[in-house]
N, C-alpha and C positions, 0 to 999 in steps of 0.2 A: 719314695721318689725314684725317678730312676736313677741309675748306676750310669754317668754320663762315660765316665774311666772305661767302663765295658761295652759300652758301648761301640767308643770312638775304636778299643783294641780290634776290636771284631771288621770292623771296615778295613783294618790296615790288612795289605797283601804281604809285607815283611814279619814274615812270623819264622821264630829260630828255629832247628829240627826238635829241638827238645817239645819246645812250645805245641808242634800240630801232631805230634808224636802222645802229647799229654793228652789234644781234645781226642785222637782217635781212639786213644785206651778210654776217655769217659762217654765217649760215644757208644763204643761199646757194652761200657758197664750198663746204661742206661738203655739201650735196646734192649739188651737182655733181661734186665729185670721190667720190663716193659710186657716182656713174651706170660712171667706171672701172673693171669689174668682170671681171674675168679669167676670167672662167668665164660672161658673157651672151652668150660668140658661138658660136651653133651650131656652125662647124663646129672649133670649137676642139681636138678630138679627133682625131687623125688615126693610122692604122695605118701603122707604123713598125718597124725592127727590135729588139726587144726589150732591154732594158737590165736591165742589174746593178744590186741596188738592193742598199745594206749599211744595215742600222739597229744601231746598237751603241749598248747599252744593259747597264747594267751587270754581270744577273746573267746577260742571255744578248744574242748577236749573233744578228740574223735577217740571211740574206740570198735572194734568189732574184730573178725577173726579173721585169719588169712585163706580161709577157704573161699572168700568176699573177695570183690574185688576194690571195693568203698567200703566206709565204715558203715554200721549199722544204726550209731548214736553219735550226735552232733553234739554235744553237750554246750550249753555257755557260759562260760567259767565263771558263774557267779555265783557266791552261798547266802542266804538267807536266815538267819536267827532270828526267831521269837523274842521282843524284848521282855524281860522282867517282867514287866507289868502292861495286860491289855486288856480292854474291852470288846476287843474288835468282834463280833460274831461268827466272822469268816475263818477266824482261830479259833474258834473256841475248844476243838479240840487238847489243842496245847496249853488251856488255862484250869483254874481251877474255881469255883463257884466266886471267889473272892478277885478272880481276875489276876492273880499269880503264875507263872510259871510252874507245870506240873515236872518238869523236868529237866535236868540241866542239860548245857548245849553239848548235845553227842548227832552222830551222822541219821540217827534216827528221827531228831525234832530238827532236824534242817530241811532247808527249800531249796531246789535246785535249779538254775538252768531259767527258762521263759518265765516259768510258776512264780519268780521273784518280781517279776515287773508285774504282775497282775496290780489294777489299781486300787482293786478293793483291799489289799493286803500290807503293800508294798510300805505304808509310810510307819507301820509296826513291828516291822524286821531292821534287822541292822544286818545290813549289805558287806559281803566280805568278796573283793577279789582277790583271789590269790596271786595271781602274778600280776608282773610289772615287767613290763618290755623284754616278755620269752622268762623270766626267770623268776622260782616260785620263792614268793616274800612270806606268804599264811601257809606253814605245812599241816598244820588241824583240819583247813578246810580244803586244801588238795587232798590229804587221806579220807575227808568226808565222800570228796565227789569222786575219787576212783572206787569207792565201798559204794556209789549208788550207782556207780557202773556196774557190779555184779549185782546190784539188788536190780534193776531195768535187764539183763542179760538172763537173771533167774536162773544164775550157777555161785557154787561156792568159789570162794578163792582158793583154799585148801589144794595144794598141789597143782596149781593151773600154771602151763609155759604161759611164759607172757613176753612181751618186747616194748619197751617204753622211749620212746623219743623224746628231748624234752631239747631245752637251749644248752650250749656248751657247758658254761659257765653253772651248771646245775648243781647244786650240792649231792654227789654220788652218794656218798656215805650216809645222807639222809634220805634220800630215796630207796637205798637199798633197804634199810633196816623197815620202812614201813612197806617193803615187800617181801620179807625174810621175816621179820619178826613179827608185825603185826594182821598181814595176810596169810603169811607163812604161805607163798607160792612154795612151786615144786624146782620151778628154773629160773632164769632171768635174762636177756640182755639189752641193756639200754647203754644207749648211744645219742650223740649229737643229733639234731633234726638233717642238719648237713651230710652225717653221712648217711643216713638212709636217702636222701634227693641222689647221691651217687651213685648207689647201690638201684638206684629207680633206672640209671642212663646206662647199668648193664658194662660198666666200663671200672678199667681201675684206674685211671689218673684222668682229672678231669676241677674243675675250677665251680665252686656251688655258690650261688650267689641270694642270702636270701632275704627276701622284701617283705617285710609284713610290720608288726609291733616293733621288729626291731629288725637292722641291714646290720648285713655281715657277708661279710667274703670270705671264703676260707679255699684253697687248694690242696688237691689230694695228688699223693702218688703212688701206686703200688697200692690203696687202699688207703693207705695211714696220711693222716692228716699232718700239713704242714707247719705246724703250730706256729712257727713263726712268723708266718706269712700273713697267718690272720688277723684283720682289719672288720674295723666298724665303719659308717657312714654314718651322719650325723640327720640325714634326710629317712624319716620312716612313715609306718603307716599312721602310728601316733601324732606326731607333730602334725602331720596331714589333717587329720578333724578337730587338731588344734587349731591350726592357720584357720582351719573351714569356721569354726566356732565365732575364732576374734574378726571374720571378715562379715557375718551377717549383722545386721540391722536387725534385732529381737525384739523390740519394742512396736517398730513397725510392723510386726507378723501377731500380735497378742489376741489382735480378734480372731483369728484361726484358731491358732494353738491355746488359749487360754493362759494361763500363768505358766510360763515357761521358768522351768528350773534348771538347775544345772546338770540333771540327769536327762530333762528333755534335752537341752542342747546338743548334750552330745550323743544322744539316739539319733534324733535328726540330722546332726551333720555326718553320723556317722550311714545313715544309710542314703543320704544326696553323695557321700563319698563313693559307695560299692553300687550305684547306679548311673549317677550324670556323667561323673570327669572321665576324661579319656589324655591322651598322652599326642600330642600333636606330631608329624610328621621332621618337624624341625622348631628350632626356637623362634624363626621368623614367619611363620604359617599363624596367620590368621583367622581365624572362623568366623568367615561371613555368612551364616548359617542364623538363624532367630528359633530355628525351631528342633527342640533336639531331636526332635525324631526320625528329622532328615539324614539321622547317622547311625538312626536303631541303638542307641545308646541306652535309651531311656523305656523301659517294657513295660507301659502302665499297668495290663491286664496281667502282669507276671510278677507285680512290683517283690511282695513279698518272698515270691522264691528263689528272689534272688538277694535276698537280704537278711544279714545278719540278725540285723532284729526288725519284726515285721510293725509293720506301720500301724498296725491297733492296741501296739504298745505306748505311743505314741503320746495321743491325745486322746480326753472325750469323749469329742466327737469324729465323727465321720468328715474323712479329710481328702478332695479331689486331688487323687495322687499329682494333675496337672499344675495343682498349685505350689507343687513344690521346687517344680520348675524357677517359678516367678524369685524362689530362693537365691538361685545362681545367677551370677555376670558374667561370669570368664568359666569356662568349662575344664580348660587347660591351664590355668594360674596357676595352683598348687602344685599337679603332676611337675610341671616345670621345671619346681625346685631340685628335683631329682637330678637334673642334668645342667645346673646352674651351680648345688651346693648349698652350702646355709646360708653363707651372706647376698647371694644373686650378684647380678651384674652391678660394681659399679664402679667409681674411681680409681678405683687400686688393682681391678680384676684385669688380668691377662688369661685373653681366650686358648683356648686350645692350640687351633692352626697359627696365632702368631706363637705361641710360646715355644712352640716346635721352629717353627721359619727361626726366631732368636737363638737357638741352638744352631741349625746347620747354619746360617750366616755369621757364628760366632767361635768357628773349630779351630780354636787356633790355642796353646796351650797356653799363651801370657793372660789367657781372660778367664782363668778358674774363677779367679774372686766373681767374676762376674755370671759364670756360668751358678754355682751354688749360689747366688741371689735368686735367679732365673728359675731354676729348684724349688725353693721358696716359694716364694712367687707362686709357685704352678698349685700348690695344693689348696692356697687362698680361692675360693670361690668356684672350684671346680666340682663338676659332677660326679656323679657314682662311675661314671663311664671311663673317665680320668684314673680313679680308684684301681678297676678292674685292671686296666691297663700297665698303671702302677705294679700290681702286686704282682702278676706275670712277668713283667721287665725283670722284678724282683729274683724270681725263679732262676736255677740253672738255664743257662740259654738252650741244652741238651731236651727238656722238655715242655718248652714254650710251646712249640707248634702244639704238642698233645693239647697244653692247657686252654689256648684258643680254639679248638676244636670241639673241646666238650666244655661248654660253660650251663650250668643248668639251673635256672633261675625259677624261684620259687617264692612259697609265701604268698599272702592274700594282697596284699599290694601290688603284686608284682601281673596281677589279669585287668589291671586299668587297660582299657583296648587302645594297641599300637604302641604300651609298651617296651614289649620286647625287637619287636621292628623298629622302634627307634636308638635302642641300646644298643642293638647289632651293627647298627646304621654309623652312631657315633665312634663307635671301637673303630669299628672295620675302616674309619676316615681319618683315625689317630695314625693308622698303620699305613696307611697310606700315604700321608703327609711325612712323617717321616722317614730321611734316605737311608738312615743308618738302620732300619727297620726292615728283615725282610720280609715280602708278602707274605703274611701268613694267615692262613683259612679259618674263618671266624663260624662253628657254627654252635645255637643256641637251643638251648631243651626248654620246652616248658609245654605246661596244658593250658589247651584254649581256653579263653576267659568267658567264652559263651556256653560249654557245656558244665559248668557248676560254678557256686559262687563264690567257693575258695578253691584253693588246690589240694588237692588230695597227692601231691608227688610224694611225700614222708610215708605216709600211710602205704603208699603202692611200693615203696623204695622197701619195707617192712616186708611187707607181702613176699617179696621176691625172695629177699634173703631165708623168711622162716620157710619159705616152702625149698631150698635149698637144702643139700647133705652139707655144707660148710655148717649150718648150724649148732649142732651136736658138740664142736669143737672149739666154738666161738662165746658159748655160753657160760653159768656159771651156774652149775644147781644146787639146792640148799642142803645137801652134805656137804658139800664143798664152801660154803658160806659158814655154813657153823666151826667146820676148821679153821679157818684162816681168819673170819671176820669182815667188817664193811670196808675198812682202810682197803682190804686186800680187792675189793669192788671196784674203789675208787684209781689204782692203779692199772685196773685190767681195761676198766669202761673210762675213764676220764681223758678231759682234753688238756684241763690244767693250765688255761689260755686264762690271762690278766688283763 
């Protein structure tokens, strides 16, 4: 919430000599360690031997090497086990004349990635995702699918640099050990997804914002994360083909799709998600539109490559991607929630611009009680945009302007078209709206949602640092692991955010 107390000080002109005498020395401090910037020395880039880059992100693992500018391998984090017992013929590899399992579950009798929806297969395997909203729950089958990343790359692990992205919240000490001890790489550095999106914007202080499985804000300075600034939003890309799920009519669609199960469902809502919805101009913009295609949203002849999971996973039969259309009412319903909140608009919500007018029409210091209701209040049923705003307020007022500056938004939620022009839109109108606020310059980083189907900012944020001379210093090699141990991993790389 914001800091009202700091606020209202900053408007007053009577400040004591001590007082402006204190912001000039932290003003100070703060330019200066501002000049510290990781990316202002020319020759900071230097050609090098290529390096393994893994970003593991929930609905798919990218990996490939920084001499790329994209990954090479999209992987879909899905694993596949043989069960016990089949007759399937499509297995029969994996069986034995009695229809038994020839083998117990190792990365070698596992299925990867698309091969697991195949239909001929698919009801004989036992499906294993490993993560859950950015953070790895199965570590058997995330060390399976990074082992069939070098088996698809057709290199050993043995001595290989590598740079691993994962969610904050990541178990360091287990990650390391199944890259130290059971790949026995040569180097390592892994880091938050968030700081590599930072390391993408070429900047050292800057605000990362990111949409996908799961929302989170975190703000950087000098590089290092401000751990206590970090926030979650309750609005993600999950809950998104939730809502989409509970809001279709399935029974009335069965003669298309045939027996719709709960895996169909959410392939289907998930790929009417990464196609139809867009993100509206404002909350009061209506689409009087019937036909999506009057907004190029909707690429029937592209359906597939632009989708997570392509549409002959789907169904059967052969399905007129047009009718999937017929799926949607509201194009902009869900995205919505993004800038509404979890509970949306309703009796008890106080919008944005009143809740700010309620403050500056309320400066007066006998109405604290009243102002921390108002506080309150503000965080009920407000948007991500709210959030971002929030957590900057938070911030030293010394490096606010930096953090509206560089805000860089990420994540495969976050290329809904007209997203980020509306985030920028809402910020830029908080600031505006309020007097105690001064003008401060709102600009946003992200990649266009038309040229790929997720963002690749993590991966490119990767790319820059390994091909950088900071590396060599940042990293941790396994002499240096076998000294110290994984704890001493989780110290160097971890965020340690609750």
């Amino acid at each position: 919430m914001i800091d009202l107390e700091d606020v209202n000080d900053n408007s007053s002109n009577n400040k004591s000599y001590e007082d402006s005498e204190r912001e000039s020395n932290n003003n100070n401090d703060f330019e200066s360690h501002e000049r510290w910037n990781l990316w202002d020395n020319k020759d900071i880039f230097v050609n090098r031997e290529s390096i393994l880059i893994i970003d593991i992100g929930t609905n798919s693992i990218k990996a490939g090497y920084s001499l790329n500018k994209e990954p090479s391998i999209d992987l879909l984090s899905l694993v596949g086990y043989p069960k016990k017992y089949s007759n399937n013929p499509h297995l029969g590899e994996y069986y034995n004349q009695q229809g038994f399992l020839k083998e117990k579950k190792s990365s070698e009798t596992a299925i990867y990635g698309y091969d697991t929806l195949n239909k001929h297969i698919a009801r004989d395997l036992e499906l294993v995702h490993p993560l859950e909203k950015g953070i790895i729950k199965e570590w058997e089958a995330t060390e399976h699918i990074i082992l069939n990343i070098f088996d698809i790359l057709g290199t050993d692990s043995d001595d290989e640099s590598i740079i691993v992205t994962a969610h904050p919240n990541t178990d360091i000490i287990r990650l390391s050990q199944i890259l130290f001890e059971t790949l026995m790489v040569g180097d390592s550095y892994i880091k938050p997804q968030e700081q590599f999106a930072l390391y993408y914007s070429q900047q050292s202080t800057g605000l990362v914002v990111h949409v996908g499985d799961y929302c989170s804000i975190m703000p950087f300075y000098c590089n290092e994360a401000m751990n206590h600034l970090y926030t979650t939003f309750p609005i993600d890309g999950t809950t998104l083909t939730q809502n989409i799920i509970d809001d279709i009519d399935w029974k009335e669609h069965e003669h298309i799709f045939g027996r719709i199960d709960e895996r169909n469902k959410y392939m289907i809502s998930q790929l009417l998600k990464e196609n139809v919805f867009y993100v509206s101009n404002n909350e009061n913009e209506k689409d009087n539109s019937d036909n999506l295609l009057d907004k190029k949203l909707f690429d029937i002849n592209n359906l597939d490559t632009h989708s997570s999971i392509p549409l002959k996973f789907i169904s059967n039969q052969k399905i007129n991607p047009e009718y999937l259309l017929q799926l949607v009412k509201d194009r902009s319903k869900h995205t919505e929630k993004f800038f509404m909140g979890n509970e949306g608009k309703n009796k008890n919500f106080v919008s944005n611009s009143e809740f700010i007018r309620n403050i500056n029409n309320n400066n007066d210091d006998s109405s604290n009680e009243k102002k921390k209701k108002l506080n309150r209040r503000m965080i009920e049923g407000n948007g991500i945009h709210v959030k971002i705003y929030n957590t900057i307020m938070k911030a030293p007022k010394e490096i606010r302007s930096l953090l509206f500056s560089n805000i860089i938004v990420e994540g495969g939620s976050s290329q809904f078209p007209g997203f980020v022009d509306r985030l920028k839109s809402e910020i830029e109108n908080l600031i505006k709206t309020n007097k105690y606020v001064p003008n401060y310059k709102v600009n946003m980083m992200n990649e266009n949602a038309n040229d790929s189907k997720c963002s690749f900012i993590n991966f490119k944020g990767a790319v820059k640092i390994a091909n950088s001379s900071v590396l060599p210093s940042i990293n941790i090699n396994d002499s240096t692991y076998d000294d110290v141990g994984a704890n001493y991993v989780e110290d160097l790389f971890g965020y340690k955010i609750k």
